[in-house]
C-alpha positions in Angstrom: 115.9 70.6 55.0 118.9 68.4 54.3 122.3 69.4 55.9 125.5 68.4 54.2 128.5 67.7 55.9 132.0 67.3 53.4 133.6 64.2 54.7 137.8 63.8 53.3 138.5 60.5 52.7 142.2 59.6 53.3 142.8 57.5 49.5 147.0 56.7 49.8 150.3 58.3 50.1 151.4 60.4 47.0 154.3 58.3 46.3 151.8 55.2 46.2 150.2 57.0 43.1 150.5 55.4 39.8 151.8 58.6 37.8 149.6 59.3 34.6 147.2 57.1 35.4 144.5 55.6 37.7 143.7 53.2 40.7 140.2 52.1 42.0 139.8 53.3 46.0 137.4 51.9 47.8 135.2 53.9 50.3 132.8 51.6 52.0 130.5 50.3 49.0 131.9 53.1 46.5 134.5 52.8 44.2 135.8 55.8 43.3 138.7 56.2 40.0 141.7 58.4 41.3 144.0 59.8 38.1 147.2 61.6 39.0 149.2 63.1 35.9 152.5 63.8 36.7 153.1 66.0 33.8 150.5 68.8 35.2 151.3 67.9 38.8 147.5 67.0 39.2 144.9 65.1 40.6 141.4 63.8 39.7 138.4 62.1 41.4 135.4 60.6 39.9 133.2 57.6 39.9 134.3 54.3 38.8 131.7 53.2 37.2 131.3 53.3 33.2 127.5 55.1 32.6 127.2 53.0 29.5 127.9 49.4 30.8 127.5 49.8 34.5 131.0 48.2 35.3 134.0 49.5 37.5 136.3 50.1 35.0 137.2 53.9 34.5 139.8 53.6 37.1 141.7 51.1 34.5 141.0 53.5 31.4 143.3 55.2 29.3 144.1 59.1 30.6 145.1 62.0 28.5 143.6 65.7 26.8 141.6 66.8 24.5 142.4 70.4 23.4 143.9 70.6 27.2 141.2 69.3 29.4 142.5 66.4 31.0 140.0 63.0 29.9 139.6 59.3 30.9 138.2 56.9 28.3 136.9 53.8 29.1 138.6 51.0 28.3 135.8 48.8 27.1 134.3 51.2 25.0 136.4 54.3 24.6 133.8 56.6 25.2 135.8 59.4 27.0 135.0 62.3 30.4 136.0 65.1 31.2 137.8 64.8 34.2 136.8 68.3 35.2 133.5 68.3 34.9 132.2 64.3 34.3 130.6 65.5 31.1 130.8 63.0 28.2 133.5 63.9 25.7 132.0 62.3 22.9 128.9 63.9 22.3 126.7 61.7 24.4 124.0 62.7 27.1 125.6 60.9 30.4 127.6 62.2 32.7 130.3 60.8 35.2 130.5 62.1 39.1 133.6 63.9 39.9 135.0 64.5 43.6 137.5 67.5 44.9 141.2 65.8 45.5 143.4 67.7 47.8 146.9 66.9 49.4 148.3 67.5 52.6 151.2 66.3 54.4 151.8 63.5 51.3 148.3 62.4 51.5 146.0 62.5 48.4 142.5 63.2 49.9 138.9 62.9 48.0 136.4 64.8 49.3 133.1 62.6 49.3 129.8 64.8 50.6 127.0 63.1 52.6 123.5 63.9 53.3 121.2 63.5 56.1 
């Protein structure tokens, strides 16, 4: 049986955010891309790394909707995700990881789950 336990990693102030639009946080090996649009006071996790190139660049992509679903698209490629759900946006099979955000006393939190 594997137990879970949910693990909030602190990510930066809220004022630190860059407003509509990304930053790469570290969390030991992981990169994870955080989005914060201003306009819809709010916040997305996911991975960083592009499914189609394997490089760390989603956090550096270019953030907006499509038909009010909040997207990234890579900036290499322009392949966008949902920022919801991590499904591809343009029709293809792959997927990104997305991660709960939460805030709490100015902090932006991402929740990241480990397994043992």
């Amino acid at each position: 049986m594997t137990e879970t336990s949910t693990t909030w990693l602190a990510a930066c102030r809220v004022e630190d955010a860059v407003e509509n639009g990304g930053v790469c946080v570290k969390n030991g090996e992981d990169q994870i891309a955080l989005f914060y649009f201003t306009r819809r006071n709010e916040w997305f996790a996911t991975q960083n790394e592009c499914p189609h190139r394997k490089q760390m660049a989603l956090s550096r992509g270019m953030t907006g909707s499509a038909t009010d679903e909040p997207k990234v698209a890579c900036p290499f490629h322009k392949k966008t995700f949902s920022l919801i759900t991590g499904e591809c946006l343009s029709g293809d099979e792959c997927a990104i990881k997305t991660y709960p955000v939460r805030i709490e006393n100015g902090t932006v939190y991402i929740c990241t789950t480990q397994n043992f």
